[in-house]
C-alpha positions in Angstrom: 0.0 0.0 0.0 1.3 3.4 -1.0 0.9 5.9 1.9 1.1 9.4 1.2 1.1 12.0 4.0 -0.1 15.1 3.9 1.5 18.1 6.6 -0.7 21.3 6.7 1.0 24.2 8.3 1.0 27.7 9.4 3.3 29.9 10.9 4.9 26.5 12.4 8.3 26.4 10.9 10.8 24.8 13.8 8.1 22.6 15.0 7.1 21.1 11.0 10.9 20.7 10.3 11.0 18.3 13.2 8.2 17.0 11.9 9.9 16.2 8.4 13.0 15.1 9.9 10.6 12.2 11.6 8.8 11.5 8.7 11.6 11.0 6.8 13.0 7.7 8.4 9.3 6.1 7.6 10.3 6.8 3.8 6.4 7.0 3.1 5.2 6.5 -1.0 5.4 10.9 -0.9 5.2 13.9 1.5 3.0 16.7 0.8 3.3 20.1 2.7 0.3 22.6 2.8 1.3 26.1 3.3 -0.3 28.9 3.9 -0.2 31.6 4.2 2.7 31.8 6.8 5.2 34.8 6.8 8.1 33.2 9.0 9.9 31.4 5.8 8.1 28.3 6.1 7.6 28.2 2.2 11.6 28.4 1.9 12.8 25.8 4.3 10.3 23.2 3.3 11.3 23.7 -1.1 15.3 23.1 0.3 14.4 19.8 1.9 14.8 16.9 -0.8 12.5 14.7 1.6 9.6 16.7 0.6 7.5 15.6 -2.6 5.3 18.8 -3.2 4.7 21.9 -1.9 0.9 23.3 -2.3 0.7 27.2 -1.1 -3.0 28.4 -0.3 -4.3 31.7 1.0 -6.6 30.8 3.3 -6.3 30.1 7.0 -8.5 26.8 7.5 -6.9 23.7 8.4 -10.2 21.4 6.3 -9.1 23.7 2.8 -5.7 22.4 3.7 -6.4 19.0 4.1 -8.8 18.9 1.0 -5.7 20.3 -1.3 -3.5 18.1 -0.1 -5.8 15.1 -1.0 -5.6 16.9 -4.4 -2.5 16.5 -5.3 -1.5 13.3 -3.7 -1.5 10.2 -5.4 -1.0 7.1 -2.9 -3.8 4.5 -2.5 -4.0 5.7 1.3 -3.1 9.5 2.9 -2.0 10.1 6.3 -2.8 13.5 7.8 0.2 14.8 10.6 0.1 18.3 12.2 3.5 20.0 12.0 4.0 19.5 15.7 3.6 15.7 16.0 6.8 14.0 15.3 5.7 10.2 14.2 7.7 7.7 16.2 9.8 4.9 14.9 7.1 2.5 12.9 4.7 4.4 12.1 4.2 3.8 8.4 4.0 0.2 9.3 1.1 0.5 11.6 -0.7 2.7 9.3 -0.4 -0.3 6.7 -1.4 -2.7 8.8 -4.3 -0.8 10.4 -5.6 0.3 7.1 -6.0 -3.2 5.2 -8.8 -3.7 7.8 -10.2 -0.7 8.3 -11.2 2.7 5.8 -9.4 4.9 8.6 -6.8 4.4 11.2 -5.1 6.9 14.8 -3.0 6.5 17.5 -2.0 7.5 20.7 -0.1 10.6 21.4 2.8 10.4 23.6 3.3 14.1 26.0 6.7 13.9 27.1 6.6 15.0 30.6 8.9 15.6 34.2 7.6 12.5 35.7 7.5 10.3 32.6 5.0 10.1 29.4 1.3 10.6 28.9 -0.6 9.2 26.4 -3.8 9.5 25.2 -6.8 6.6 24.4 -9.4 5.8 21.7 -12.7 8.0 22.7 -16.2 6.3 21.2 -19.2 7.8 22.2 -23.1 6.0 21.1 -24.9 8.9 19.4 -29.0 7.9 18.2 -27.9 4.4 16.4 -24.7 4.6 15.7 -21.3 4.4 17.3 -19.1 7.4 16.9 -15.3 6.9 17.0 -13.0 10.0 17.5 -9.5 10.4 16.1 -6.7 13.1 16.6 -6.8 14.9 13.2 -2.8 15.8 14.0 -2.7 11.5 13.6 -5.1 10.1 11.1 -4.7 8.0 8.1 -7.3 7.2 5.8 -8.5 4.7 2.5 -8.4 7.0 -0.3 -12.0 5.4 -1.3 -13.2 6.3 2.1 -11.6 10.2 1.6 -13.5 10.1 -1.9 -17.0 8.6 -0.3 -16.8 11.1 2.4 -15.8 14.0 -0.3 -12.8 14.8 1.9 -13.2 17.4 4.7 -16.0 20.3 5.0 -14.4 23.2 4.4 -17.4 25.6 6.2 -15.4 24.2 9.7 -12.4 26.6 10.8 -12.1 24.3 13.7 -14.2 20.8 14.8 -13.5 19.1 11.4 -11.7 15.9 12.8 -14.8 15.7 14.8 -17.4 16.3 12.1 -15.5 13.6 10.0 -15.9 11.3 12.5 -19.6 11.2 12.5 -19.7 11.1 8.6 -17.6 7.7 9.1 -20.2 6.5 11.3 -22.8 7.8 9.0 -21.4 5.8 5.7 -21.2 2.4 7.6 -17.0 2.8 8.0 -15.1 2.2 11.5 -12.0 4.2 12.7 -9.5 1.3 13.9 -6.9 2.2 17.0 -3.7 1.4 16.1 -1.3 1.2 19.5 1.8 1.3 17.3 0.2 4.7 15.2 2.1 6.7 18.0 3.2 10.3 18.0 4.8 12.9 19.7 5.0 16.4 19.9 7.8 18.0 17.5 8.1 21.1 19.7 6.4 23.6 22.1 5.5 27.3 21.8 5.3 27.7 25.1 1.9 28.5 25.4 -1.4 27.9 25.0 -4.1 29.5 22.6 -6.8 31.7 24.2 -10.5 29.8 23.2 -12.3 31.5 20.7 -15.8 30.1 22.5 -18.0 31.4 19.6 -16.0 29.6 16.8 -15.8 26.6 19.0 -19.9 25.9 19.3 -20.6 27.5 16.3 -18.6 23.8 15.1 -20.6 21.9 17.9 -23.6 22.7 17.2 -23.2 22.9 13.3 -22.0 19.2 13.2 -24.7 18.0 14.9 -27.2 19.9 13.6 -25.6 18.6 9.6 -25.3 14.8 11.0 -28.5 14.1 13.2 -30.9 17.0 12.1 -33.9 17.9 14.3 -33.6 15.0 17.1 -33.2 15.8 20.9 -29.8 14.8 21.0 -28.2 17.8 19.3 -29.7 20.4 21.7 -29.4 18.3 24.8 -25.3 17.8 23.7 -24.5 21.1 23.2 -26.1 22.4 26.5 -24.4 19.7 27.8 -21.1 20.7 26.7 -21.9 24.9 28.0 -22.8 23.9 31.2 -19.6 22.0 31.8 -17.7 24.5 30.0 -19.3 27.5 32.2 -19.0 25.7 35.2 -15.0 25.1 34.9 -14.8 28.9 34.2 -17.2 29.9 37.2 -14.7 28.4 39.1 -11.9 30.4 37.5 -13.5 33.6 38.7 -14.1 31.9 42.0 -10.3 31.6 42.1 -9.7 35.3 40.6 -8.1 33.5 37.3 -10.3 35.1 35.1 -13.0 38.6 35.7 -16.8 38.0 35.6 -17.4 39.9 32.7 -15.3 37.5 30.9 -17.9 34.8 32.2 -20.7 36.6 30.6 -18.8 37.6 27.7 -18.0 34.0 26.8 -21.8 33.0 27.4 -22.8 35.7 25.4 -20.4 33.6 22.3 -21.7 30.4 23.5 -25.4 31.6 22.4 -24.6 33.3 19.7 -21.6 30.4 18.2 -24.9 27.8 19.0 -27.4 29.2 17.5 -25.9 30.6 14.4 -24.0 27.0 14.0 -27.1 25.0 14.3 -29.2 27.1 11.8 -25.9 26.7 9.1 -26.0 23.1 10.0 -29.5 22.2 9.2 -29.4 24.2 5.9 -26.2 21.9 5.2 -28.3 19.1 6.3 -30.7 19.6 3.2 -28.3 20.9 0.8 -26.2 17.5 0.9 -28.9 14.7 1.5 -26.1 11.6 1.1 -24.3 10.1 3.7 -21.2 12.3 3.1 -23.2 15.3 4.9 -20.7 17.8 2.7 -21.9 20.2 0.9 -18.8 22.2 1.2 -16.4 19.0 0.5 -13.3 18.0 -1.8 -15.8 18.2 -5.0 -17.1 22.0 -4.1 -14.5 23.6 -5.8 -12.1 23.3 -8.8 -8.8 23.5 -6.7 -7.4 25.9 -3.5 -3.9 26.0 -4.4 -2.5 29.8 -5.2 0.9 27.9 -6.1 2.4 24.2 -6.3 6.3 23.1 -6.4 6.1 19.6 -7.3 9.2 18.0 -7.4 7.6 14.2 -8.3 
Protein backbone atom coordinates (compact mmCIF):
# COMPACT_ATOMS: atom_id res chain seq x y z
CA UNK A 1 0.00 0.00 0.00
CA UNK A 2 1.29 3.44 -1.02
CA UNK A 3 0.86 5.86 1.91
CA UNK A 4 1.11 9.40 1.19
CA UNK A 5 1.14 11.95 3.99
CA UNK A 6 -0.14 15.14 3.87
CA UNK A 7 1.49 18.11 6.56
CA UNK A 8 -0.66 21.32 6.73
CA UNK A 9 1.03 24.17 8.29
CA UNK A 10 1.00 27.67 9.42
CA UNK A 11 3.27 29.86 10.90
CA UNK A 12 4.88 26.55 12.39
CA UNK A 13 8.29 26.40 10.86
CA UNK A 14 10.76 24.75 13.84
CA UNK A 15 8.10 22.62 14.98
CA UNK A 16 7.12 21.12 11.01
CA UNK A 17 10.95 20.70 10.28
CA UNK A 18 10.95 18.34 13.25
CA UNK A 19 8.16 16.99 11.87
CA UNK A 20 9.91 16.21 8.37
CA UNK A 21 12.99 15.09 9.92
CA UNK A 22 10.61 12.18 11.64
CA UNK A 23 8.79 11.45 8.71
CA UNK A 24 11.64 10.98 6.81
CA UNK A 25 13.01 7.67 8.44
CA UNK A 26 9.28 6.07 7.57
CA UNK A 27 10.33 6.84 3.83
CA UNK A 28 6.42 7.00 3.13
CA UNK A 29 5.25 6.55 -0.96
CA UNK A 30 5.43 10.87 -0.86
CA UNK A 31 5.17 13.90 1.51
CA UNK A 32 2.97 16.74 0.79
CA UNK A 33 3.28 20.09 2.72
CA UNK A 34 0.33 22.60 2.83
CA UNK A 35 1.34 26.15 3.35
CA UNK A 36 -0.31 28.92 3.86
CA UNK A 37 -0.19 31.57 4.17
CA UNK A 38 2.75 31.78 6.79
CA UNK A 39 5.20 34.79 6.84
CA UNK A 40 8.08 33.24 9.03
CA UNK A 41 9.85 31.40 5.76
CA UNK A 42 8.11 28.35 6.11
CA UNK A 43 7.59 28.21 2.23
CA UNK A 44 11.59 28.44 1.87
CA UNK A 45 12.77 25.84 4.29
CA UNK A 46 10.32 23.25 3.27
CA UNK A 47 11.28 23.72 -1.05
CA UNK A 48 15.31 23.15 0.32
CA UNK A 49 14.39 19.83 1.88
CA UNK A 50 14.78 16.94 -0.77
CA UNK A 51 12.53 14.72 1.60
CA UNK A 52 9.55 16.71 0.61
CA UNK A 53 7.47 15.58 -2.59
CA UNK A 54 5.30 18.79 -3.21
CA UNK A 55 4.68 21.88 -1.87
CA UNK A 56 0.91 23.31 -2.26
CA UNK A 57 0.68 27.18 -1.06
CA UNK A 58 -3.02 28.36 -0.31
CA UNK A 59 -4.27 31.72 0.97
CA UNK A 60 -6.63 30.79 3.26
CA UNK A 61 -6.28 30.09 7.02
CA UNK A 62 -8.50 26.77 7.46
CA UNK A 63 -6.94 23.73 8.35
CA UNK A 64 -10.19 21.39 6.29
CA UNK A 65 -9.12 23.71 2.81
CA UNK A 66 -5.74 22.44 3.70
CA UNK A 67 -6.41 18.98 4.07
CA UNK A 68 -8.81 18.89 0.97
CA UNK A 69 -5.75 20.35 -1.28
CA UNK A 70 -3.53 18.06 -0.10
CA UNK A 71 -5.79 15.13 -0.99
CA UNK A 72 -5.60 16.94 -4.44
CA UNK A 73 -2.46 16.54 -5.29
CA UNK A 74 -1.51 13.34 -3.68
CA UNK A 75 -1.52 10.21 -5.41
CA UNK A 76 -1.04 7.07 -2.93
CA UNK A 77 -3.80 4.50 -2.50
CA UNK A 78 -4.01 5.67 1.30
CA UNK A 79 -3.13 9.55 2.91
CA UNK A 80 -2.00 10.08 6.26
CA UNK A 81 -2.84 13.51 7.78
CA UNK A 82 0.17 14.82 10.59
CA UNK A 83 0.12 18.34 12.23
CA UNK A 84 3.55 19.95 12.02
CA UNK A 85 3.98 19.51 15.75
CA UNK A 86 3.56 15.73 16.03
CA UNK A 87 6.81 14.05 15.31
CA UNK A 88 5.75 10.18 14.15
CA UNK A 89 7.74 7.66 16.22
CA UNK A 90 9.79 4.90 14.91
CA UNK A 91 7.14 2.47 12.94
CA UNK A 92 4.72 4.42 12.14
CA UNK A 93 4.19 3.78 8.44
CA UNK A 94 4.03 0.22 9.34
CA UNK A 95 1.11 0.53 11.55
CA UNK A 96 -0.74 2.72 9.32
CA UNK A 97 -0.41 -0.35 6.68
CA UNK A 98 -1.42 -2.72 8.83
CA UNK A 99 -4.29 -0.76 10.36
CA UNK A 100 -5.63 0.34 7.06
CA UNK A 101 -5.99 -3.23 5.24
CA UNK A 102 -8.75 -3.67 7.81
CA UNK A 103 -10.20 -0.68 8.28
CA UNK A 104 -11.18 2.71 5.84
CA UNK A 105 -9.43 4.91 8.60
CA UNK A 106 -6.80 4.42 11.16
CA UNK A 107 -5.09 6.92 14.79
CA UNK A 108 -2.97 6.47 17.47
CA UNK A 109 -2.04 7.46 20.67
CA UNK A 110 -0.09 10.63 21.39
CA UNK A 111 2.77 10.43 23.61
CA UNK A 112 3.30 14.15 25.97
CA UNK A 113 6.70 13.85 27.06
CA UNK A 114 6.62 14.96 30.63
CA UNK A 115 8.92 15.58 34.16
CA UNK A 116 7.55 12.45 35.67
CA UNK A 117 7.51 10.25 32.64
CA UNK A 118 4.98 10.08 29.38
CA UNK A 119 1.32 10.59 28.93
CA UNK A 120 -0.65 9.22 26.42
CA UNK A 121 -3.82 9.53 25.15
CA UNK A 122 -6.79 6.56 24.44
CA UNK A 123 -9.44 5.85 21.73
CA UNK A 124 -12.69 7.97 22.68
CA UNK A 125 -16.19 6.33 21.17
CA UNK A 126 -19.17 7.79 22.18
CA UNK A 127 -23.07 6.04 21.14
CA UNK A 128 -24.90 8.94 19.41
CA UNK A 129 -29.02 7.89 18.15
CA UNK A 130 -27.89 4.37 16.43
CA UNK A 131 -24.71 4.55 15.71
CA UNK A 132 -21.30 4.43 17.34
CA UNK A 133 -19.07 7.37 16.95
CA UNK A 134 -15.33 6.90 16.96
CA UNK A 135 -12.97 9.96 17.52
CA UNK A 136 -9.51 10.41 16.10
CA UNK A 137 -6.66 13.13 16.62
CA UNK A 138 -6.79 14.87 13.15
CA UNK A 139 -2.83 15.77 14.04
CA UNK A 140 -2.69 11.55 13.59
CA UNK A 141 -5.08 10.13 11.14
CA UNK A 142 -4.70 8.04 8.12
CA UNK A 143 -7.27 7.19 5.79
CA UNK A 144 -8.52 4.70 2.51
CA UNK A 145 -8.45 7.02 -0.27
CA UNK A 146 -12.04 5.40 -1.34
CA UNK A 147 -13.24 6.29 2.06
CA UNK A 148 -11.62 10.21 1.64
CA UNK A 149 -13.47 10.11 -1.86
CA UNK A 150 -16.98 8.58 -0.34
CA UNK A 151 -16.76 11.11 2.41
CA UNK A 152 -15.79 13.97 -0.31
CA UNK A 153 -12.83 14.85 1.86
CA UNK A 154 -13.20 17.40 4.74
CA UNK A 155 -15.97 20.27 5.05
CA UNK A 156 -14.38 23.17 4.40
CA UNK A 157 -17.45 25.56 6.23
CA UNK A 158 -15.36 24.18 9.66
CA UNK A 159 -12.40 26.62 10.77
CA UNK A 160 -12.05 24.33 13.73
CA UNK A 161 -14.19 20.81 14.78
CA UNK A 162 -13.52 19.12 11.37
CA UNK A 163 -11.66 15.91 12.78
CA UNK A 164 -14.83 15.68 14.79
CA UNK A 165 -17.42 16.28 12.07
CA UNK A 166 -15.45 13.57 10.01
CA UNK A 167 -15.87 11.27 12.47
CA UNK A 168 -19.60 11.18 12.47
CA UNK A 169 -19.70 11.09 8.61
CA UNK A 170 -17.57 7.73 9.08
CA UNK A 171 -20.19 6.51 11.26
CA UNK A 172 -22.84 7.76 9.04
CA UNK A 173 -21.41 5.81 5.66
CA UNK A 174 -21.19 2.40 7.62
CA UNK A 175 -17.05 2.83 8.02
CA UNK A 176 -15.09 2.23 11.49
CA UNK A 177 -12.01 4.17 12.66
CA UNK A 178 -9.45 1.34 13.93
CA UNK A 179 -6.87 2.23 17.01
CA UNK A 180 -3.65 1.36 16.11
CA UNK A 181 -1.30 1.19 19.45
CA UNK A 182 1.80 1.33 17.27
CA UNK A 183 0.15 4.71 15.16
CA UNK A 184 2.10 6.71 18.04
CA UNK A 185 3.22 10.30 17.95
CA UNK A 186 4.80 12.87 19.70
CA UNK A 187 5.02 16.38 19.91
CA UNK A 188 7.75 18.02 17.46
CA UNK A 189 8.08 21.14 19.66
CA UNK A 190 6.45 23.57 22.12
CA UNK A 191 5.46 27.27 21.83
CA UNK A 192 5.29 27.74 25.09
CA UNK A 193 1.93 28.48 25.39
CA UNK A 194 -1.42 27.88 25.00
CA UNK A 195 -4.06 29.52 22.57
CA UNK A 196 -6.84 31.69 24.17
CA UNK A 197 -10.55 29.81 23.20
CA UNK A 198 -12.32 31.45 20.68
CA UNK A 199 -15.77 30.06 22.46
CA UNK A 200 -17.95 31.38 19.59
CA UNK A 201 -16.03 29.63 16.78
CA UNK A 202 -15.76 26.60 19.01
CA UNK A 203 -19.95 25.89 19.28
CA UNK A 204 -20.61 27.53 16.32
CA UNK A 205 -18.58 23.78 15.09
CA UNK A 206 -20.62 21.89 17.90
CA UNK A 207 -23.64 22.74 17.23
CA UNK A 208 -23.21 22.90 13.34
CA UNK A 209 -22.03 19.22 13.16
CA UNK A 210 -24.69 18.00 14.94
CA UNK A 211 -27.24 19.90 13.61
CA UNK A 212 -25.65 18.56 9.65
CA UNK A 213 -25.32 14.81 11.03
CA UNK A 214 -28.53 14.14 13.24
CA UNK A 215 -30.91 16.99 12.11
CA UNK A 216 -33.94 17.91 14.27
CA UNK A 217 -33.56 14.96 17.09
CA UNK A 218 -33.16 15.77 20.89
CA UNK A 219 -29.79 14.81 20.99
CA UNK A 220 -28.23 17.83 19.28
CA UNK A 221 -29.75 20.42 21.74
CA UNK A 222 -29.38 18.31 24.79
CA UNK A 223 -25.33 17.79 23.74
CA UNK A 224 -24.51 21.14 23.22
CA UNK A 225 -26.15 22.41 26.48
CA UNK A 226 -24.36 19.67 27.78
CA UNK A 227 -21.10 20.71 26.74
CA UNK A 228 -21.90 24.90 28.01
CA UNK A 229 -22.81 23.91 31.25
CA UNK A 230 -19.55 22.01 31.78
CA UNK A 231 -17.70 24.51 30.03
CA UNK A 232 -19.26 27.53 32.21
CA UNK A 233 -19.02 25.71 35.24
CA UNK A 234 -15.03 25.10 34.86
CA UNK A 235 -14.83 28.91 34.15
CA UNK A 236 -17.16 29.90 37.20
CA UNK A 237 -14.74 28.36 39.07
CA UNK A 238 -11.86 30.43 37.54
CA UNK A 239 -13.47 33.65 38.66
CA UNK A 240 -14.14 31.95 41.97
CA UNK A 241 -10.34 31.62 42.14
CA UNK A 242 -9.67 35.26 40.58
CA UNK A 243 -8.09 33.49 37.33
CA UNK A 244 -10.35 35.10 35.11
CA UNK A 245 -12.98 38.62 35.65
CA UNK A 246 -16.78 37.98 35.55
CA UNK A 247 -17.41 39.90 32.75
CA UNK A 248 -15.31 37.54 30.87
CA UNK A 249 -17.88 34.83 32.23
CA UNK A 250 -20.67 36.64 30.58
CA UNK A 251 -18.76 37.58 27.71
CA UNK A 252 -18.01 34.03 26.82
CA UNK A 253 -21.82 33.04 27.41
CA UNK A 254 -22.83 35.72 25.36
CA UNK A 255 -20.40 33.64 22.35
CA UNK A 256 -21.70 30.42 23.53
CA UNK A 257 -25.43 31.59 22.40
CA UNK A 258 -24.61 33.33 19.75
CA UNK A 259 -21.61 30.40 18.25
CA UNK A 260 -24.88 27.83 18.96
CA UNK A 261 -27.36 29.16 17.54
CA UNK A 262 -25.85 30.65 14.42
CA UNK A 263 -24.02 26.97 14.03
CA UNK A 264 -27.10 24.99 14.32
CA UNK A 265 -29.17 27.09 11.82
CA UNK A 266 -25.92 26.65 9.09
CA UNK A 267 -26.05 23.11 10.03
CA UNK A 268 -29.52 22.18 9.16
CA UNK A 269 -29.40 24.18 5.88
CA UNK A 270 -26.17 21.93 5.17
CA UNK A 271 -28.26 19.13 6.32
CA UNK A 272 -30.74 19.59 3.17
CA UNK A 273 -28.25 20.89 0.76
CA UNK A 274 -26.15 17.53 0.88
CA UNK A 275 -28.93 14.70 1.54
CA UNK A 276 -26.13 11.56 1.14
CA UNK A 277 -24.28 10.09 3.67
CA UNK A 278 -21.20 12.33 3.09
CA UNK A 279 -23.22 15.30 4.92
CA UNK A 280 -20.66 17.77 2.67
CA UNK A 281 -21.87 20.21 0.90
CA UNK A 282 -18.77 22.22 1.20
CA UNK A 283 -16.37 19.02 0.54
CA UNK A 284 -13.28 17.95 -1.76
CA UNK A 285 -15.75 18.22 -5.02
CA UNK A 286 -17.08 22.00 -4.10
CA UNK A 287 -14.49 23.58 -5.78
CA UNK A 288 -12.11 23.27 -8.79
CA UNK A 289 -8.76 23.46 -6.70
CA UNK A 290 -7.41 25.92 -3.45
CA UNK A 291 -3.88 26.05 -4.43
CA UNK A 292 -2.52 29.83 -5.25
CA UNK A 293 0.88 27.92 -6.12
CA UNK A 294 2.41 24.16 -6.28
CA UNK A 295 6.31 23.15 -6.37
CA UNK A 296 6.08 19.55 -7.33
CA UNK A 297 9.19 17.96 -7.37
CA UNK A 298 7.56 14.21 -8.35
Amino acid sequence: MDVSVVVSTLNDRDQLRGCLESLAGEEPHEVVVVNGPSTDGTSGMVRDRPDVDVLVEIDERNINVARNAGIDRSRGDAIGFLAPTMAVEPGWLDAVRGALSGAGAATGPTHERLDAGVATDTIESRRIRDQQVTYFNGGNVAFTRDLLAELDGFDEYLEVGGARDAAHRIAGVGSEVEWSAGMCVAWAATDGGTAERDWQARYRSLAYRLAKNYGLHPTVPFRTLRHAATDAGRAFRDVLRGESKPTSWLGNGRDVVLGGGRGYADGLRARYADRSPSRNPRGLSARADRAVAVHDRR
